[in-house]
C-alpha positions in Angstrom: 0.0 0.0 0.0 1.5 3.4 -1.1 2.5 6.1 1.5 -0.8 8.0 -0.2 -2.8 5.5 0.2 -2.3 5.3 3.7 -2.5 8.7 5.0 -6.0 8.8 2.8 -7.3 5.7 4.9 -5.7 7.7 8.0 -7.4 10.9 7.1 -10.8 8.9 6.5 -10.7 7.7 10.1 -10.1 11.0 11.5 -13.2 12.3 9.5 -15.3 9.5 11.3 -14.1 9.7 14.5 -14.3 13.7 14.4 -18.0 13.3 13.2 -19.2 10.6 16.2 -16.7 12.2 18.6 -17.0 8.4 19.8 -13.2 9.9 21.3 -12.4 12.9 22.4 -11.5 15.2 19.3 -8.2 16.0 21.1 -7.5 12.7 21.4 -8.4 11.6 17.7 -6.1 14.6 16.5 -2.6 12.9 18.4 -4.1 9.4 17.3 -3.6 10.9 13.8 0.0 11.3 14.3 1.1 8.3 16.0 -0.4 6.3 13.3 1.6 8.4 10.5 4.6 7.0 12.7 3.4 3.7 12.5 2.8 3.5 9.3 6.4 4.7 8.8 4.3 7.7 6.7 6.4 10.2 9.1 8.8 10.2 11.2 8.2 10.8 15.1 9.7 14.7 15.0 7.6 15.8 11.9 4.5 13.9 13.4 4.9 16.0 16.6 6.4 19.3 15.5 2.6 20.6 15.0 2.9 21.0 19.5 5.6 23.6 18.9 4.2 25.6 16.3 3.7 29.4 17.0 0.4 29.5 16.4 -0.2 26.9 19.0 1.2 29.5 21.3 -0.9 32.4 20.0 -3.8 30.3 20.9 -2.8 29.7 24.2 -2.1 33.2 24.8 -5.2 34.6 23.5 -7.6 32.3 26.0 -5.0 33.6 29.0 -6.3 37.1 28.2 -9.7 36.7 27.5 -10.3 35.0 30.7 -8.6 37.9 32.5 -11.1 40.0 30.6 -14.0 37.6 31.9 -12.5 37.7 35.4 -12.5 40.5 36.2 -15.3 41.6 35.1 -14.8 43.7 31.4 -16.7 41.8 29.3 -19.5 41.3 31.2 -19.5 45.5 32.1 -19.5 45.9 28.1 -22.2 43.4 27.9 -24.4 44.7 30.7 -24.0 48.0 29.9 -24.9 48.4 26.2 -27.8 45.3 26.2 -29.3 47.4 29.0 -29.4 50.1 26.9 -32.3 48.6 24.9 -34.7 48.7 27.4 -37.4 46.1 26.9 -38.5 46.1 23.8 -38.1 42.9 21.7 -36.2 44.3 18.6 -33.4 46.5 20.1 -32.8 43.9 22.6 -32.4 41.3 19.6 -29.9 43.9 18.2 -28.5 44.8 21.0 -27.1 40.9 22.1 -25.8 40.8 18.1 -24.1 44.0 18.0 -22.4 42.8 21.3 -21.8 39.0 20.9 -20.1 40.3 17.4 -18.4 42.7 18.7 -16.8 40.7 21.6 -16.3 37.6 19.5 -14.0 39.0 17.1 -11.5 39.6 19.9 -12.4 37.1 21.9 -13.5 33.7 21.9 -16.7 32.8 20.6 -17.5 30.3 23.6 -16.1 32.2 26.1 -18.3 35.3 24.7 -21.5 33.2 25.1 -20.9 31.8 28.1 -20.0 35.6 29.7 -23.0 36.2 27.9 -25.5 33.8 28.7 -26.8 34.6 32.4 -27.2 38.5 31.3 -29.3 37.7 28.3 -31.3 35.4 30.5 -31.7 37.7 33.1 -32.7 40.2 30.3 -35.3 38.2 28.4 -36.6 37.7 32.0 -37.1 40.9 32.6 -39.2 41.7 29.6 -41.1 38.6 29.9 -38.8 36.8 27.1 -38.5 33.4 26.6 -34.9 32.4 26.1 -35.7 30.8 22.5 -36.1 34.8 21.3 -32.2 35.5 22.2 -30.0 32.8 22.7 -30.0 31.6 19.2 -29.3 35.1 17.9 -26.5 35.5 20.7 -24.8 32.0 19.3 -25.4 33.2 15.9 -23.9 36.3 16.4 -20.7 35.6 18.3 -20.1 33.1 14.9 -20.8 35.9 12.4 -18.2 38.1 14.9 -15.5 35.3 14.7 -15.4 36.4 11.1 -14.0 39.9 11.5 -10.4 39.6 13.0 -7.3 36.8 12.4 -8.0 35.8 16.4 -12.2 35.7 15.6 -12.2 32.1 15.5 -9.6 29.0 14.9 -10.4 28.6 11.2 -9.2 32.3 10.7 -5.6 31.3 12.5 -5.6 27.5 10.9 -6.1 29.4 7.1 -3.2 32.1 7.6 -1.2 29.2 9.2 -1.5 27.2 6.5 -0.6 29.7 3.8 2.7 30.9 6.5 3.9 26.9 6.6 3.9 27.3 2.5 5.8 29.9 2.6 3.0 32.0 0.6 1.6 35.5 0.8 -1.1 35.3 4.0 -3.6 37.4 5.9 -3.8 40.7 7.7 -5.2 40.8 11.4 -8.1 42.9 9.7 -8.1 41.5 6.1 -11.0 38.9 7.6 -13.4 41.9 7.8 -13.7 42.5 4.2 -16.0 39.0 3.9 -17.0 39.2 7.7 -18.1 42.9 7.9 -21.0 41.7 5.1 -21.7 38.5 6.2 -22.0 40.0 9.6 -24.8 42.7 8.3 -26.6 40.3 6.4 -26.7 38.2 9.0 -28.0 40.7 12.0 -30.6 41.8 9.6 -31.7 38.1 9.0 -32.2 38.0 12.1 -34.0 41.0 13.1 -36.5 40.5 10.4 -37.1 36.8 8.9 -35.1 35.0 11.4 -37.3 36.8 14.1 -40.1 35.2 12.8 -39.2 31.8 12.6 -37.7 31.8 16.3 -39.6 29.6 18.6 -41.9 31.5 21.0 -42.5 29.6 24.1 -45.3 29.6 26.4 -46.0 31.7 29.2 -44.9 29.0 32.0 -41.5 28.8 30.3 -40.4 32.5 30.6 -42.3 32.2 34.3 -39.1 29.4 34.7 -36.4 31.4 32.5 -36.9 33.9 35.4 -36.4 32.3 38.1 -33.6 29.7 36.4 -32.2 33.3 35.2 -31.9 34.3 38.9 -30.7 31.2 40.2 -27.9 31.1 37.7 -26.7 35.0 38.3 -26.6 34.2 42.1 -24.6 30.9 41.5 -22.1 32.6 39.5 -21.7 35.5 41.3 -22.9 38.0 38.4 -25.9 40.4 40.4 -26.4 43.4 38.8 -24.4 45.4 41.9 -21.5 47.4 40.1 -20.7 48.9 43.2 -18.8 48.3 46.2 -15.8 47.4 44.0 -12.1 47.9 45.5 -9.7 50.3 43.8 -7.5 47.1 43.3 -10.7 45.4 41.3 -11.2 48.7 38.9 -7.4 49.1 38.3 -7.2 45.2 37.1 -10.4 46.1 35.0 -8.7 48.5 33.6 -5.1 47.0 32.9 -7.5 43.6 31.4 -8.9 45.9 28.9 -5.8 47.9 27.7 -4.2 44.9 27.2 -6.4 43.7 25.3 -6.6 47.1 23.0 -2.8 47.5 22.7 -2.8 43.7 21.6 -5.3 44.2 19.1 -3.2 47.5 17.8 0.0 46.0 17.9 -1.0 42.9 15.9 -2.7 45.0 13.4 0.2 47.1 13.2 2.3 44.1 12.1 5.7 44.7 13.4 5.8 42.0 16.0 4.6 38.2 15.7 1.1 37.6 16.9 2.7 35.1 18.9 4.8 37.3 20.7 2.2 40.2 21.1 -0.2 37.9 22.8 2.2 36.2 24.7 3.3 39.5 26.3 -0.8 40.1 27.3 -1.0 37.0 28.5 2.4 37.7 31.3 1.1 41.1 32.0 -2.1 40.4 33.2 -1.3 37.3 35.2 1.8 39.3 36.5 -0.7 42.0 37.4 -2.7 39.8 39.0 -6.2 40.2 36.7 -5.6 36.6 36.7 -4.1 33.8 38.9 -1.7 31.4 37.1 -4.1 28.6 38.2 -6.9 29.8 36.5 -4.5 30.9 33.4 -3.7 27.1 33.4 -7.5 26.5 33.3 -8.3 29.0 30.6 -6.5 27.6 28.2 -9.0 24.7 26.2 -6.6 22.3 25.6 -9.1 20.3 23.2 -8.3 23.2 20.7 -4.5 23.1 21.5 -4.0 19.5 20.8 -6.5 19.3 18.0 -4.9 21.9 15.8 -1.4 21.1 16.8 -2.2 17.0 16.4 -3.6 18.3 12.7 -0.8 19.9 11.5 0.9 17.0 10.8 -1.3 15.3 8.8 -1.1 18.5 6.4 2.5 17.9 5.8 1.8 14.2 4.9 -0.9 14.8 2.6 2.0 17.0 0.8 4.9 15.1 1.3 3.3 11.5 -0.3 1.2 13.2 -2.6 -2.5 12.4 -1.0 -3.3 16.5 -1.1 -2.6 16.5 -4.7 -4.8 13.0 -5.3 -8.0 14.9 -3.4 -6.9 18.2 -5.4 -7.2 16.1 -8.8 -10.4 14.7 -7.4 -11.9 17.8 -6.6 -10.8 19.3 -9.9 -12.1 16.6 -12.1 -15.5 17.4 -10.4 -15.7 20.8 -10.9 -13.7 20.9 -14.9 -10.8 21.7 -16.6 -11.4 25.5 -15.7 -14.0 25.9 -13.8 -15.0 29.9 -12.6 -14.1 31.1 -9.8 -17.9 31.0 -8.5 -17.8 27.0 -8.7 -14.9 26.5 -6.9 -16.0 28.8 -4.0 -19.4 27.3 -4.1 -17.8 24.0 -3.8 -15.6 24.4 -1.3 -17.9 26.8 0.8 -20.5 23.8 0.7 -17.6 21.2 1.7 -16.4 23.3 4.5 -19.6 24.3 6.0 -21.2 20.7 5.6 -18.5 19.4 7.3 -18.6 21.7 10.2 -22.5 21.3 11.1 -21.6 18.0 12.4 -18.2 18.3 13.6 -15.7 20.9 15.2 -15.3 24.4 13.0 -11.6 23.6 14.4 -10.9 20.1 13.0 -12.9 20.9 9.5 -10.5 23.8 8.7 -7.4 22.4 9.6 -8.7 18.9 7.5 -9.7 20.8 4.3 -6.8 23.8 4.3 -4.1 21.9 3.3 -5.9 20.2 0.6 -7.6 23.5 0.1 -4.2 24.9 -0.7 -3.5 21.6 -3.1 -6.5 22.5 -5.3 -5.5 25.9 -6.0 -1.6 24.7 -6.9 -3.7 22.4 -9.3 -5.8 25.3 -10.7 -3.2 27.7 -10.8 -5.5 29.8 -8.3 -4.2 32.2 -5.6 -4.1 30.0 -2.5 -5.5 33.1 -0.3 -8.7 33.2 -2.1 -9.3 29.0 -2.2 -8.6 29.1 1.8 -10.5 32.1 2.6 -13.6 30.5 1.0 -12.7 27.6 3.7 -12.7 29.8 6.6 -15.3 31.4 5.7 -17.5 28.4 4.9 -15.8 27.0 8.8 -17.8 30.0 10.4 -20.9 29.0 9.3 -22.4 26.3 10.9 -26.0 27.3 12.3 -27.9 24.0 11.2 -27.2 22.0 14.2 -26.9 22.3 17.7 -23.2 20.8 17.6 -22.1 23.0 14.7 -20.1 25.4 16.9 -19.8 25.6 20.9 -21.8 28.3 21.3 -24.9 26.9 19.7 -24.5 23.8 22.2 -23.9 26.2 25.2 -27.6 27.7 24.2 -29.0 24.6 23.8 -30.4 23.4 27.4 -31.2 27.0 28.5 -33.5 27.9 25.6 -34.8 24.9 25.5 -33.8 24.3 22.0 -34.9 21.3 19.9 -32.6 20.2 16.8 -35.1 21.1 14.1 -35.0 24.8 15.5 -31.7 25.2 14.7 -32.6 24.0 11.3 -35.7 26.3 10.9 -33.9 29.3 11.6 -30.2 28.3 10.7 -31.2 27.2 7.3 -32.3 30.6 5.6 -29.0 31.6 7.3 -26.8 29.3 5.8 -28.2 30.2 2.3 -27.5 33.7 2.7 -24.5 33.7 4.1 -23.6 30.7 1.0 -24.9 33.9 -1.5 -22.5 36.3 -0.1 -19.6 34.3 -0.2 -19.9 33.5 -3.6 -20.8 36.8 -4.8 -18.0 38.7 -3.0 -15.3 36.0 -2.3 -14.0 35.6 -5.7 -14.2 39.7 -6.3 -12.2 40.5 -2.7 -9.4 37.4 -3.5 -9.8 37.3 -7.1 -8.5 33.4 -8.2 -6.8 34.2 -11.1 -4.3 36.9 -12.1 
């Protein structure tokens, strides 16, 4: 059996094993690599390196800093204070948790940002005699649609410039994300307040009689009352170091002098060294099930290049699609690939499968590699069909109440829109060809 062969059959397995999660998906990524050892497809220090790649460490540094921002309290002042804002009425409340969630979730991550989230809308929807079904769906939605706007947004953003920086090709800008997200973002927040609004289940009176008091229960349990006073000076002055960090990390990685790497690394030791965040709870911030999925992945990449399987799937793919097929098929195609995928596994795990053989199509088309993978991220970030597409539509999933076929009444239209976009304005943002 050839070295191709082999690391297809590999790849195969991961696919199943990420789709039933019958193992953890951590734990099916390293799997992946000690089987390319096996199989003599690797050796053991390519088959590992994927644990000391820098953007391994960019990860890690980012979830050190967005828990300082949770901890101590930023994120969930931002949130408080502009859904508040809305009052009670139905509509700016809806736009209100969207224009937040985004906003938050393209700095920080998307399931941290629901969860920080979560009890505040509750309490909110309470409030105005909500049911949870009319804004935790929109709130999941929207921290997805957020992900979109920045390189640290969400993993198939950092997987898709990693890719194209371990070619050796031309990658992406912290803020080059936003010319695709910015739109999808719109189109998706009016969706939402208008079509999407309508097909949101309604609940019953007795239900939002429970979201209250399950509302109030939960903010007591975790500490998060509405009291923003009677904090210590020490309290405000780590509120405010969390939050400048954060800004002067977004600036200088936008600036583009300094590796992201570095820039987030250097957050992450000033606010544990300030003490916004105990190095306990920096250990615990970091989700190590993205770590060791996207650094266990890498790998695989290199043998799909190195025996040739990348280029067999490529051909594949190609024949499909034509000698010369537009640039509007191949983004459709790939879109539908990537996003299909990702309804019913993680966003995490589908990008890092599909970029490097994203990256092997368009060397076999001739294409520009940035536009073929940004159609993969993009299509990663839209998974609103299921309630295991992304983590933050499983978070909303007890609270609301949520059946499956609600995420497919509302995340369907969704889907299609977002699918429209994409293939409208992806091939004229990265044009293909040259």
């Amino acid at each position: 059996m050839s070295p191709a062969t082999i690391t297809l059959l590999i790849l195969l397995l991961a696919l199943i094993l990420f789709v039933t999660e019958r193992i953890p998906l951590a734990v099916t990524a390293i799997l992946v690599d000690v089987l390319l050892v096996f199989t003599g497809v690797l050796p053991a220090k390519d088959a590992f390196s994927g644990l000391s790649n820098s953007t391994v460490v960019l990860f890690a540094a980012t979830f050190v800093i967005g828990a300082a921002l949770f901890r101590t309290g930023v994120a969930k002042l931002i949130g408080d204070t502009v859904i508040k804002g809305a009052g009670k009425s139905e509509l700016r409340l809806l736009l209100a948790v969207m224009i937040v969630a985004g906003g938050l979730s393209a700095v920080l991550s998307n399931t941290g940002t629901t969860a920080v989230l979560l009890p505040i809308v509750m309490a909110i929807a309470a409030s105005a005699g909500l049911s949870n079904k009319r804004l935790l769906m929109p709130l999941a939605y929207a921290t997805s649609l957020g992900g979109m706007l920045t390189l640290v947004g969400t993993p198939p953003n950092v997987i898709a410039k990693a890719t194209l920086d371990q070619a050796k090709l031309a990658s992406f800008g912290f803020f080059e994300y936003a010319k695709i997200g910015i739109p999808m973002a719109i189109i998706g927040t009016i969706y939402m307040l208008t079509l999407g609004k309508k097909l949101l289940s309604t609940g019953d009176a007795a239900e939002v009689e429970d979201v209250a008091k399950a509302s109030a229960a939960q903010l007591e349990s975790e500490g998060l009352s509405q009291e923003t006073s009677g904090r210590g000076k020490a309290d405000v002055i780590r509120m405010w170091i969390s939050g400048l960090v954060l800004l002067a990390a977004v600036v200088v990685m936008a600036w583009g002098k300094y590796p992201l790497e570095v820039v987030a690394v250097t957050g992450a030791l000033i606010v544990v060294i300030t003490g916004c965040l105990k190095i306990e709870e920096a250990y615990k911030a970091i989700d190590w099930t993205t770590i060791f999925l996207f650094a266990g992945m890498l790998p695989m990449s290199k043998a799909l290049e190195k025996t040739g399987a990348g280029k067999m799937i490529a051909e594949a793919v190609i024949g499909v699609m034509g000698s010369n097929p537009s640039p509007y098929l191949i983004t459709a195609v790939l879109f539908i690939l990537a996003c299909g995928l990702t309804n019913f596994m993680s966003n995490t795990a589908t990008a890092a499968l599909l970029c490097p053989i994203g990256l092997a199509i368009a060397q076999g088309l001739g294409a520009d590699p940035r536009a073929v993978v940004m159609a993969i991220a993009v299509g990663c970030s839209c998974a609103f069909m299921t309630p295991v597409g992304t983590p933050p539509n499983t978070i909303v999933l007890g609270p609301a109440r949520y059946r499956f076929t609600d995420y497919v009444i509302v995340g369907a239209p969704l889907t299609l829109l977002t699918f429209i976009v994409a293939v409208i304005l992806l091939p004229l943002l990265w044009p293909f060809y040259h």
